[in-house]
C-alpha angles and dihedrals in degrees: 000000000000085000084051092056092042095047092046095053083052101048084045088054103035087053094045085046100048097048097094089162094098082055107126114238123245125254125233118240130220113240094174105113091035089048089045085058100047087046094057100035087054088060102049085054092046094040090237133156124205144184103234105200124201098271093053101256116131127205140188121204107200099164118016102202122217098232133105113309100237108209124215092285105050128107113238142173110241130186118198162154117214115190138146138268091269095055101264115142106219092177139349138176122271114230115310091020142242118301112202135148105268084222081067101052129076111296089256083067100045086058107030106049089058090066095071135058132245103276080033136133151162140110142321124201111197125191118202105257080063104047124028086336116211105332123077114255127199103304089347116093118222112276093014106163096224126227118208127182102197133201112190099205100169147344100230 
């Protein structure tokens, strides 16, 4: 009797410990004005000027391209580098780059490739609310401001 009792106590704890589902979820949380600092921040070390549009991506043109201007649905062949603010390089593109719809791609590039030219590159700043936003995601941390050095090779 007295195992039955013990047994059953342990059954009674392990099942009330193991039933995560009444667990509250967890908020997002809005990195905008901290991603807004480190940005700039990032571009007065690195002597940097940037075009900040409405939605708080920035964006540096360095060289405008004289091809075809994709818009936010176009498919387009993109080479690139993403890294953090640090310096780290969390992804980039292998050889002739990566081709994908810009309707298919975090909201910063969305927005962002369609401000050069094809033969065009330059820099994206992206805050979090327009890249992975405030939960980690795969490699990225949650509320990573995002680098990317962009080639815009064609509009497809």
């Amino acid at each position: 009797m007295k195992y039955a009792v013990f047994l059953f106590l342990m059954t009674l704890m392990v099942s009330c410990n193991s039933n995560d589902s009444n667990a509250p979820l967890q908020e997002p949380f809005d990195y905008s004005e901290i991603n807004e600092q480190d940005i700039n921040a990032y571009l007065t070390a690195n002597d940097l000027v940037s075009v900040k549009t409405a939605s708080g991506l920035h964006y540096i043109i360095e060289n405008q391209g004289d091809g075809e201007k994709p818009n936010t649905s176009s498919n387009v062949t993109v080479a690139y580098k993403g890294y953090f603010l640090n310096g780290t390089v969390f992804d980039q593109s292998a050889g002739e780059g990566l081709s994908f719809g810009l309707n298919q791609v975090i909201e910063g590039w969305t927005e962002g490739i369609p401000y050069f030219n094809e033969g065009g590159n330059g820099v994206l700043l992206v805050p979090a609310h327009l890249g992975y936003g405030s939960f980690d995601y795969s490699t990225i941390p949650g509320g990573s401001v995002l680098v990317f050095d962009i080639n815009l090779i064609s509009v497809n």
